[in-house]
matplotlib code that plots the C-alpha trace (Angstrom):
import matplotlib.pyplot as plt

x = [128.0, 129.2, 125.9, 126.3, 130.0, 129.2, 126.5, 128.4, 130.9, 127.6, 126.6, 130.3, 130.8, 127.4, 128.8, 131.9, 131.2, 127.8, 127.8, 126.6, 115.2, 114.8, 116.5, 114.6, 113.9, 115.2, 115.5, 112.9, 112.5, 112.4, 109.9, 107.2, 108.1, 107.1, 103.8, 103.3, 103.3, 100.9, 98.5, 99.0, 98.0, 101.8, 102.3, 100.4, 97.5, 97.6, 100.4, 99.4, 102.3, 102.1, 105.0, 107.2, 109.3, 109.3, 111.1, 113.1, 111.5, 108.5, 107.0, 106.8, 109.3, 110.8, 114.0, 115.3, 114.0, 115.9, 119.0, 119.3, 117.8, 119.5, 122.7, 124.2, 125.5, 128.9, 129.5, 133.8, 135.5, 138.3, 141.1, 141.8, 139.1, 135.7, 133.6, 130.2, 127.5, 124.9, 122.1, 122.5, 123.9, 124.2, 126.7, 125.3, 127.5, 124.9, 125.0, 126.9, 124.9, 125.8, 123.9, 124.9, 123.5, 124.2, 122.0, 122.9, 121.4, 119.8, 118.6, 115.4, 115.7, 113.6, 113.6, 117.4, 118.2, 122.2, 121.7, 121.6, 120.1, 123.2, 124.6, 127.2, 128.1, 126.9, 127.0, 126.2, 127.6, 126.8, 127.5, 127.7, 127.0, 124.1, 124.2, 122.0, 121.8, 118.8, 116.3, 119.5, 119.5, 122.1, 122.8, 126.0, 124.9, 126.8, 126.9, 129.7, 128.6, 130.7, 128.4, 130.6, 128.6, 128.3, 127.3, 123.6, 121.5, 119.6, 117.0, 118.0, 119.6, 117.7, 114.7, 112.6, 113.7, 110.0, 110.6, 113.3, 111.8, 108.7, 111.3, 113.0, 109.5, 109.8, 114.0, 113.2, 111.2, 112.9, 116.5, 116.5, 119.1, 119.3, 122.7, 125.2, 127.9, 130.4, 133.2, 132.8, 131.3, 132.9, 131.0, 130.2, 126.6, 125.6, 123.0, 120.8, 122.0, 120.7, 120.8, 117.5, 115.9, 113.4, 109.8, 107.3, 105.4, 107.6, 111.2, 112.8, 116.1, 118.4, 118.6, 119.4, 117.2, 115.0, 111.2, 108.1, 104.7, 101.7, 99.9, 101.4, 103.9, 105.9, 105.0, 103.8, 103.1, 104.9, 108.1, 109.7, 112.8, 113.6, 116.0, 118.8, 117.8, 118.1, 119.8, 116.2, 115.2, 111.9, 109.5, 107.6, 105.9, 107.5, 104.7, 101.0, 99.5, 96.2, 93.2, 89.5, 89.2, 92.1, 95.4, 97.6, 100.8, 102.6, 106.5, 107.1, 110.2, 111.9, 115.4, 117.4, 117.7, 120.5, 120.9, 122.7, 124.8, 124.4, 123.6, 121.2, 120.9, 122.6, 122.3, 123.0, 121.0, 118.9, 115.5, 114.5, 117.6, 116.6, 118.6, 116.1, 118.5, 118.0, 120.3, 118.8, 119.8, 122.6, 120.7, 119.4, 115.9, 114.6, 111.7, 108.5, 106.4, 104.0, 102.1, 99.4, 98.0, 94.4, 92.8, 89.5, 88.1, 85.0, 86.7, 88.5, 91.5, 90.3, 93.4, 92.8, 95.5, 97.1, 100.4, 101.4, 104.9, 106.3, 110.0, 110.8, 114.2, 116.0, 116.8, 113.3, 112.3, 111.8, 109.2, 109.7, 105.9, 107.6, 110.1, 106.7, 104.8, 101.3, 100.3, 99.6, 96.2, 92.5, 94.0, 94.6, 97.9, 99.5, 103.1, 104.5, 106.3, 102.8, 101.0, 103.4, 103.1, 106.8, 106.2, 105.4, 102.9, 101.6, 99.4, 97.5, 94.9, 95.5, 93.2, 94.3, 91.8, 93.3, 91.1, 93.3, 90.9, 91.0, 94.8, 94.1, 94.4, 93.3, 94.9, 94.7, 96.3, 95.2, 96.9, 96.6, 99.8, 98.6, 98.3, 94.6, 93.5, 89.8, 88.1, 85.2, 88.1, 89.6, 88.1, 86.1, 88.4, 90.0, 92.4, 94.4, 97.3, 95.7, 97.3, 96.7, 98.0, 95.5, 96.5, 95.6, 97.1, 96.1, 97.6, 96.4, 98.2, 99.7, 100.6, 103.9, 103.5, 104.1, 101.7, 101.0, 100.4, 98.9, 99.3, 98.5, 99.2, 98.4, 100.1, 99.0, 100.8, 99.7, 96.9, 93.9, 93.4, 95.0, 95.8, 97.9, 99.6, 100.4, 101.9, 104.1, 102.4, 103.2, 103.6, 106.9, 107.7, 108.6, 106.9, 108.5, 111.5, 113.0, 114.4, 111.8, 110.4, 113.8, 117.3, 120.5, 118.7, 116.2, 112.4, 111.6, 108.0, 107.5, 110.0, 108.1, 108.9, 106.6, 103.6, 104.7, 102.2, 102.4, 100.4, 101.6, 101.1, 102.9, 102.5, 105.0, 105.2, 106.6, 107.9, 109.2, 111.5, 112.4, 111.0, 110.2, 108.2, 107.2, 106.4, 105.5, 104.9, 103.7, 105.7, 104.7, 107.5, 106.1, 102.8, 102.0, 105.4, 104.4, 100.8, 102.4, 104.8, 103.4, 99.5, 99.9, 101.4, 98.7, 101.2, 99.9, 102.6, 105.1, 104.0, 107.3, 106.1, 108.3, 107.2, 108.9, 109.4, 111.0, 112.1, 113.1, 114.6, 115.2, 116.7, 118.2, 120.8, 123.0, 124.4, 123.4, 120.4, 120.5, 118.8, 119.0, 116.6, 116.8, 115.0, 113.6, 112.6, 111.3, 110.6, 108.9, 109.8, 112.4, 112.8, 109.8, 111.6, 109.9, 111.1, 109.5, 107.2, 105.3, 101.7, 100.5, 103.3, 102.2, 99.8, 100.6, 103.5, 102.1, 101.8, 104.9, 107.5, 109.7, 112.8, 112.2, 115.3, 115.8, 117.9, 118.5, 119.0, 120.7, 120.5, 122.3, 122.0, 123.0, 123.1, 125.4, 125.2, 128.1, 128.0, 129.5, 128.4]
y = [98.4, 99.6, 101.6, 103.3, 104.1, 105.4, 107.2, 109.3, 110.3, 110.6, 113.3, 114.7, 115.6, 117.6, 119.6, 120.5, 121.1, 121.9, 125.4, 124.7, 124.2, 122.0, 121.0, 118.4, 117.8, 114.2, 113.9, 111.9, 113.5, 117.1, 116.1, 114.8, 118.3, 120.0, 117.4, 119.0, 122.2, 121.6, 120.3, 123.4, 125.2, 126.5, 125.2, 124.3, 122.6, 121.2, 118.9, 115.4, 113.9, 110.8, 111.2, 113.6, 115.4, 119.2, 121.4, 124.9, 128.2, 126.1, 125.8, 128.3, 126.7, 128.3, 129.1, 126.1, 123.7, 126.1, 125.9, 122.6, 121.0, 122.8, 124.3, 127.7, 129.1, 129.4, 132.9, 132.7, 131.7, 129.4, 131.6, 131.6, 130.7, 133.4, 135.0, 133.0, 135.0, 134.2, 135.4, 132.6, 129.4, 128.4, 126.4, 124.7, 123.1, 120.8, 120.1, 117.4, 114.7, 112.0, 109.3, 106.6, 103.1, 100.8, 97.2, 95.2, 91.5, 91.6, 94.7, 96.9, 99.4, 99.5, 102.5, 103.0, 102.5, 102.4, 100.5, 97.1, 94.6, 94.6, 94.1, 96.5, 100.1, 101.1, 105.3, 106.7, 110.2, 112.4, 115.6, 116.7, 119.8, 120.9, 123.1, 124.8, 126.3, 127.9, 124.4, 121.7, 121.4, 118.6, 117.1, 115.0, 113.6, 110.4, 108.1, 106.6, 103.5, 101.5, 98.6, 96.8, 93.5, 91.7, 88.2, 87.3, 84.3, 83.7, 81.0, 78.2, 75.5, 73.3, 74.1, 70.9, 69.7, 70.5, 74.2, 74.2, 72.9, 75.9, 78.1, 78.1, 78.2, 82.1, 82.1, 81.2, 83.4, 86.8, 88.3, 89.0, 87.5, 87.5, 88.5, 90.1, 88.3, 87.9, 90.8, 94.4, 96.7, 99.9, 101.1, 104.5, 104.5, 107.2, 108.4, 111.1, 112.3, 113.4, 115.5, 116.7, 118.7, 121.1, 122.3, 124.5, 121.9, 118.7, 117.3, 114.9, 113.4, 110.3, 109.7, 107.5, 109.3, 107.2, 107.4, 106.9, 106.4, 106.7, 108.3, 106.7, 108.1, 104.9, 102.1, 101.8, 99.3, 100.0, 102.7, 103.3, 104.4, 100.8, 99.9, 101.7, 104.1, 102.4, 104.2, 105.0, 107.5, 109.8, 111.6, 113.7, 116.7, 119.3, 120.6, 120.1, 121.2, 122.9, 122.1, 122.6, 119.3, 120.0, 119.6, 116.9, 115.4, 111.7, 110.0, 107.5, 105.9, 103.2, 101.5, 98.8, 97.2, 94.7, 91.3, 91.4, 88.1, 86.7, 83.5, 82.1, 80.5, 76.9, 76.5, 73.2, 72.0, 69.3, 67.7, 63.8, 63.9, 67.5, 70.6, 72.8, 76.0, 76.8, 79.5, 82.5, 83.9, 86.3, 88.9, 92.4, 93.5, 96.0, 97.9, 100.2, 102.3, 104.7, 107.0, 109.3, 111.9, 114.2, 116.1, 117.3, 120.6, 120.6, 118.5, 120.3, 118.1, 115.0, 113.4, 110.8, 108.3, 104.7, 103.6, 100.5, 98.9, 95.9, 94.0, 91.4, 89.8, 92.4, 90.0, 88.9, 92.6, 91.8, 94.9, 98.6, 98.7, 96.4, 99.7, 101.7, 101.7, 101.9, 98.6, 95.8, 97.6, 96.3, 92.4, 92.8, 91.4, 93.5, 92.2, 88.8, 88.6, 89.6, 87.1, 84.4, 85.5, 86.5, 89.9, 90.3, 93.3, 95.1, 98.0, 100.2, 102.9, 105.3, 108.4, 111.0, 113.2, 116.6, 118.4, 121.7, 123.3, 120.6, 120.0, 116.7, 114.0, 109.8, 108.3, 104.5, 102.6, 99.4, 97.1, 94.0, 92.0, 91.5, 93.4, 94.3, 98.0, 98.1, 100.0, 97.2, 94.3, 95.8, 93.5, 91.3, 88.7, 87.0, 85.0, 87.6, 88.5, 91.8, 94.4, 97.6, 100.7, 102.8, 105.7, 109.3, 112.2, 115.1, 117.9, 120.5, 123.4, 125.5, 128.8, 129.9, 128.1, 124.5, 121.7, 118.5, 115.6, 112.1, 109.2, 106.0, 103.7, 99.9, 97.8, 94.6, 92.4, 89.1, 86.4, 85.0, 82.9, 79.1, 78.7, 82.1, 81.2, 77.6, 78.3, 80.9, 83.8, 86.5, 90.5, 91.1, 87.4, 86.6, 83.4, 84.2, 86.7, 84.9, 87.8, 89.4, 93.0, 93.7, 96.0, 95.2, 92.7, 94.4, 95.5, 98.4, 98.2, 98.1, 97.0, 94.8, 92.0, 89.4, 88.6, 91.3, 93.3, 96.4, 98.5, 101.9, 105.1, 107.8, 110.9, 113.9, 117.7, 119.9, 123.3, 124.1, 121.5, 121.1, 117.5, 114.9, 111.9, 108.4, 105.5, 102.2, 99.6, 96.0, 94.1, 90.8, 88.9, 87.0, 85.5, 83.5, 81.6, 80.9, 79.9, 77.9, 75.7, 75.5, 74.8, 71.1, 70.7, 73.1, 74.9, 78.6, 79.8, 80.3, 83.7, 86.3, 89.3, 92.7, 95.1, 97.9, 101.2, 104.4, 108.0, 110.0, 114.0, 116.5, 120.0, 122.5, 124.9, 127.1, 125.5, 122.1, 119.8, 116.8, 114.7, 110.8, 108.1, 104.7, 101.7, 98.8, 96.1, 92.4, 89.5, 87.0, 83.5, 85.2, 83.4, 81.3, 79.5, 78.2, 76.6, 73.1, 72.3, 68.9, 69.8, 66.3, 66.9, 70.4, 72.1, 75.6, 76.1, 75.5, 79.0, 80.5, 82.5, 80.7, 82.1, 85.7, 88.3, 92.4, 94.3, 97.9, 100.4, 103.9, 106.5, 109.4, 112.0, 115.7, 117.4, 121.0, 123.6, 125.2, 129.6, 130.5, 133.9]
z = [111.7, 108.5, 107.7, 110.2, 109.6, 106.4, 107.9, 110.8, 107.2, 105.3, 108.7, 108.7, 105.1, 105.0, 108.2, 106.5, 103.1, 102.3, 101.1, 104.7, 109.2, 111.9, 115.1, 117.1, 120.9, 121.5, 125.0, 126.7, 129.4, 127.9, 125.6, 129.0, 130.3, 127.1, 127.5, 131.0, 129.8, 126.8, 130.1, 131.9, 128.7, 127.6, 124.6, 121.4, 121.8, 118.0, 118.8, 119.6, 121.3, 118.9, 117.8, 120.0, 117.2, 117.9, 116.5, 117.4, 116.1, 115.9, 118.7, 122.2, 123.9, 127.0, 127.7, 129.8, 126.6, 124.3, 126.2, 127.0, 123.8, 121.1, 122.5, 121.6, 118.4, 117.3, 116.7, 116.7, 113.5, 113.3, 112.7, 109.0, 108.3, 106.1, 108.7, 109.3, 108.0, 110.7, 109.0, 106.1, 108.4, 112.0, 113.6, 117.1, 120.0, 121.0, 125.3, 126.9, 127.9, 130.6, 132.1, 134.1, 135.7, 138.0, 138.3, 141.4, 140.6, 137.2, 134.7, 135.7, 132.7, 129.3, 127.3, 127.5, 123.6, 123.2, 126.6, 127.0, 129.5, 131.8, 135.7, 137.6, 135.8, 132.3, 130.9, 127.7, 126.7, 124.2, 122.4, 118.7, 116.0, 114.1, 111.0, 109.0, 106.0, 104.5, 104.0, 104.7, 108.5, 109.4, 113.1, 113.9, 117.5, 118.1, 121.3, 123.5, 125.2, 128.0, 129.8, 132.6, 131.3, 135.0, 134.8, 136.0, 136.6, 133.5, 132.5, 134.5, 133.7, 136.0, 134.2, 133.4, 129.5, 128.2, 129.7, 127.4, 124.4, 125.5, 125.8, 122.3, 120.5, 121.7, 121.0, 117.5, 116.4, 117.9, 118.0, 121.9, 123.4, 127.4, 128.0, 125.6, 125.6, 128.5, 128.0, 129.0, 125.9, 124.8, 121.3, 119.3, 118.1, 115.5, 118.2, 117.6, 114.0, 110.5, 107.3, 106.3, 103.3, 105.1, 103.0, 104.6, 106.7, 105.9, 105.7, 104.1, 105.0, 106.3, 110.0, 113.0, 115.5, 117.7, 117.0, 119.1, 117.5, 120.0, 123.0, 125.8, 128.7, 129.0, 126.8, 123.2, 120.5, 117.7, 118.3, 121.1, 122.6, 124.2, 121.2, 119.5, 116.1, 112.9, 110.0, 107.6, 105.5, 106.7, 105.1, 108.1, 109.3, 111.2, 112.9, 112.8, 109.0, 108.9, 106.7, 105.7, 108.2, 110.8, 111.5, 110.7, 111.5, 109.8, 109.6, 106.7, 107.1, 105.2, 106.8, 107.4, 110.8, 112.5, 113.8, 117.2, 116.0, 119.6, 120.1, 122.5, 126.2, 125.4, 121.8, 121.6, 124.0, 122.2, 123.1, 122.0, 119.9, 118.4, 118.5, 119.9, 118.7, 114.9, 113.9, 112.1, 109.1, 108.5, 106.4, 106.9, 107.3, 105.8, 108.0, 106.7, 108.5, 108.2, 111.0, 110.7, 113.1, 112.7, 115.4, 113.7, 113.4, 115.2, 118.2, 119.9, 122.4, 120.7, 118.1, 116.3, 114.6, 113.1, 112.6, 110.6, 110.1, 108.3, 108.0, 106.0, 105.0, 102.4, 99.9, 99.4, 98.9, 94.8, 94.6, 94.6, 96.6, 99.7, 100.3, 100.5, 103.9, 102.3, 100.8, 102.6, 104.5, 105.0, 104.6, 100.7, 99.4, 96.7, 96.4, 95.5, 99.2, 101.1, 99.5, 100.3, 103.8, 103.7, 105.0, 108.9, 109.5, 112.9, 113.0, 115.6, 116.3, 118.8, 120.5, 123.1, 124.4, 125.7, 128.3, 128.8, 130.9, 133.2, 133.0, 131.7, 129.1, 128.3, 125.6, 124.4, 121.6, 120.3, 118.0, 116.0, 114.6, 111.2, 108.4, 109.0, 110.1, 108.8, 111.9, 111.4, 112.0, 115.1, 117.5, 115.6, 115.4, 118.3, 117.2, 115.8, 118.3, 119.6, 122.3, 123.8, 125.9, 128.2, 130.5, 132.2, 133.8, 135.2, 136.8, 139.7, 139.6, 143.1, 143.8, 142.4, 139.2, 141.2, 140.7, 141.9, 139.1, 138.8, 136.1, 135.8, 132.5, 131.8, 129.0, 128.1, 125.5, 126.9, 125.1, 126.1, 123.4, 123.5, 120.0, 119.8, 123.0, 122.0, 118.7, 120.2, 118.3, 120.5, 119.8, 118.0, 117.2, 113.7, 112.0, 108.5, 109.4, 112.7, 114.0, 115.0, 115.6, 117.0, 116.0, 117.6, 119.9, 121.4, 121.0, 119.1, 120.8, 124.2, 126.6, 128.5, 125.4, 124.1, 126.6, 129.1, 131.2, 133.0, 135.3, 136.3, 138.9, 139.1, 141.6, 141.3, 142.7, 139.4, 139.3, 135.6, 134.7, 138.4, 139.7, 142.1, 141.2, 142.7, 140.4, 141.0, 138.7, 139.0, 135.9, 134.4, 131.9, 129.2, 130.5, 127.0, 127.6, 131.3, 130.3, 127.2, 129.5, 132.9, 131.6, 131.6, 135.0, 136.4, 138.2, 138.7, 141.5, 138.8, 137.0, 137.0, 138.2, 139.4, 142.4, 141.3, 143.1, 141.3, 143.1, 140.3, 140.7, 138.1, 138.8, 137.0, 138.4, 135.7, 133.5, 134.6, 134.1, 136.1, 138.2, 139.0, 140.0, 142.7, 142.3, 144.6, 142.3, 144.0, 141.3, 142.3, 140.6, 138.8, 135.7, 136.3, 138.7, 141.8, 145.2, 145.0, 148.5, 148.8, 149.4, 150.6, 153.2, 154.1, 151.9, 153.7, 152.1, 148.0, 148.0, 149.4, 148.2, 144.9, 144.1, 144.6, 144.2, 145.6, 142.7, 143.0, 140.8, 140.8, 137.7, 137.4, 134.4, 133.6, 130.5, 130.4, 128.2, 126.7, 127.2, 123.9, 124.2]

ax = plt.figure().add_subplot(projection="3d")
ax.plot(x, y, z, "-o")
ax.set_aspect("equal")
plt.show()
């Protein structure tokens, strides 16, 4: 917390008194409209989505992404104040942002960063000022966060004592508590804010922005939007840099990511005279990453690209080359903490095909958590924790620049390998640094969490940034626990699995962009849990129904822009 105190002064001291460039789209769902309109051949087919940064005077955005993205200029002076000479700075009132939830029985939301997994009433609002001047573009975007904090039926207590002791192997080894806390949660998160040094093709800067690194719509391996933005410091492109090969975009960022100091489910719940808790460490982690994006010359639509990250504890950190996120590649150990396998590695390769013509696009990431990324090793080993992302869309346009569009996306994070799902190795568990691939207590991967599943459709009619879209999604929770624990009793009624069913509306009108969404989830064995039947009795009932739950879910979002003129 104090990082990022010192940060938001850091963010308010360049504002005032640099003899004060890039502004960036950070809205999810304004940067899957400026996607659709890359499909529908709008905007700049070099971009490659992998990392959704774009940027204004950049790009060909329209006027409803210019508006509600990056605000208006300030052209009154504070009385007393030297005239602003617009032609060498630019003051921004960034838009108002609201967005508020509502979770009847248990949480349905991933991808919510400031959020958290929650019951009853939870809103995040936003605002802030950018300002530029010449190359120093700086951005003070910060978040207020109330979550009502409802109490919900978590892993039960009833659970047989081995499920416990199956339970913590995955507790141990991540930072993801189920609930947090008891109490109602008022905070102010440094949201979506940075000072940046701006070069031709490149920045370089401090941030707390949220970053996604892949192809996919609504899951991906490594980045994501699921957790809160770490304070780091970025080297990046700003927009896709031509060579004698291509184009190319990358992000290397180094930061420094937080423990959510919650304790567990239970913690001292002990097993054969074991605690089964062990507490984790109160230190800081330090993260590295490094993403790079080419779409090739003679390909046309076709980009090509890896990211690799690694966290370790930052008082083991001993050489400058652990702050850098380029060593540790093709399995060869360069510092002291790497080869004492104190370091925790993932990487990925990723492809997106763009068919323009056709209003189309496949993408697919596959990862590995280790530190290999040799093309030759992708899949040659199998006992390497592996996982992957797959998906397609297409669009068909209608008269009056409407159009009709289909996704579909599947995620898979689960093992089929016994010895990686009985030693608990799942995606984003820490053997060495216990807490995990997580800030703040959640996954900065995909939301699903270790050993989750997802397979997705989607169908929506689109006019601009006016929408209506159905999605439904069949969710399964951490299938390498369930295998782990329920293997030995041969019980296979027991998998968690959500039917989930999403109407979602966007509209703009004036001022105002809003829109809102409501959501039917069923989970079936919710938390594992299942309704014990005696099959000698009755063997008809074996298979019915455990302990299944309906939640709902209502969203509602708008974002207005200020008319300074």
């Amino acid at each position: 917390m104090q990082l990022h105190k010192n940060f938001l002064l850091l963010c308010t001291v360049c504002l005032l008194a640099l003899s004060a460039a890039a502004q960036t789209v950070t809205d999810p769902s304004q940067q899957l409209y400026i996607r659709r309109q890359q499909l529908n051949g709008n905007f700049n087919n070099k971009y490659s989505f992998s990392q959704r940064y774009f940027l204004n005077g950049q790009a060909s955005f329209d006027s409803t992404i210019q508006d509600f993205s990056f605000g208006d200029i300030i052209l009154h002076n504070i009385p007393g104040t030297k005239a602003l000479d617009t032609s060498k700075q630019k003051f921004r009132l960034l838009p108002l942002s609201k967005w508020d939830v509502y979770n009847t029985h248990h949480p349905v939301t991933i991808n919510d960063a400031e959020m958290i997994p929650s019951v009853g009433y939870q809103t995040v609002i936003s605002t802030g000022l950018f300002y530029q001047r010449g190359r120093i573009t700086a951005q003070l975007k910060p978040s207020f966060v109330f979550t009502e904090n409802k109490p919900y039926e978590t892993f039960y207590t009833e659970h047989n004592a081995i499920h416990w002791r199956d339970y913590y192997k995955w507790i141990n080894k991540i930072d993801m508590p189920e609930r947090f806390g008891t109490s109602p949660i008022n905070r102010i998160a440094p949201g979506q804010s940075f000072v940046k040094y701006n070069f031709k093709n490149s920045s370089v800067g401090i941030s707390t922005e949220n970053r996604w690194w892949g192809p996919g719509y609504y899951q991906s391996l490594l980045l994501t939007n699921n957790a809160p933005g770490f304070l780091h410091a970025a080297y990046e492109s700003t927009k896709p840099m031509q060579t004698i090969f291509g184009s190319i975009e990358w992000q290397a960022i180094t930061g420094v990511l937080e423990n959510s100091n919650i304790e567990p489910l239970e913690p001292r719940r002990v097993y054969y005279g074991t605690t089964l808790y062990v507490p984790k460490p109160d230190i800081q982690r330090l993260f590295t990453g490094l993403t790079v994006t080419v779409q090739p010359k003679f390909l046309d639509g076709l980009f090509v690209g890896f990211a690799k990250t690694a966290y370790m504890y930052t008082q083991e950190a001993k050489s400058p080359l652990d702050y850098l996120p380029v060593f540790g590649f093709y399995g060869v150990n360069t510092t002291q903490l790497e080869k004492n396998k104190r370091k925790q590695m993932m990487g990925s390769v990723f492809v997106r095909y763009l068919m323009q013509k056709e209003h189309a696009e496949f993408y697919a990431e596959f990862g590995r958590n280790d530190q290999t990324l040799s093309p030759l090793f992708l899949m040659a080993n199998t006992t390497v924790p592996t996982a992957f992302v797959a998906g397609f869309r297409k669009i068909f346009p209608q008269k009056r620049g409407a159009n009709f569009e289909f996704g579909m996306e599947l995620t898979q994070l689960s093992f089929n390998n016994a010895d990686l799902i009985f030693n608990a190795k799942s995606w984003y568990l820490g053997d060495s640094v216990r807490h995990g691939y997580t800030n703040r207590g959640k996954v900065m991967g995909s939301g699903l969490g270790p050993g989750g599943n997802s397979q997705l459709v989607e169908l929506a009619y689109n006019k601009g940034i006016n929408r209506v879209a159905l999605v439904v999604e069949r969710r399964i929770h951490n299938n390498d626990f369930f295998y782990n624990t329920f293997e030995r009793i041969k019980d296979w009624r027991r998998h968690w699995v959500d039917a989930i069913a999403t109407l979602k509306v966007d509209h703009q009108y004036k001022n105002f962009l809003f829109g809102g969404s409501f959501t039917v989830m069923r989970s079936n064995n919710y938390q594992w849990w299942y309704k014990e039947y005696d099959p000698v009795i009755n063997p008809s009932t074996y298979y019915k129904n455990g302990l299944d739950f309906m939640t709902l879910q209502g969203q509602v979002y708008f974002n207005y822009r200020f008319n300074l003129k």
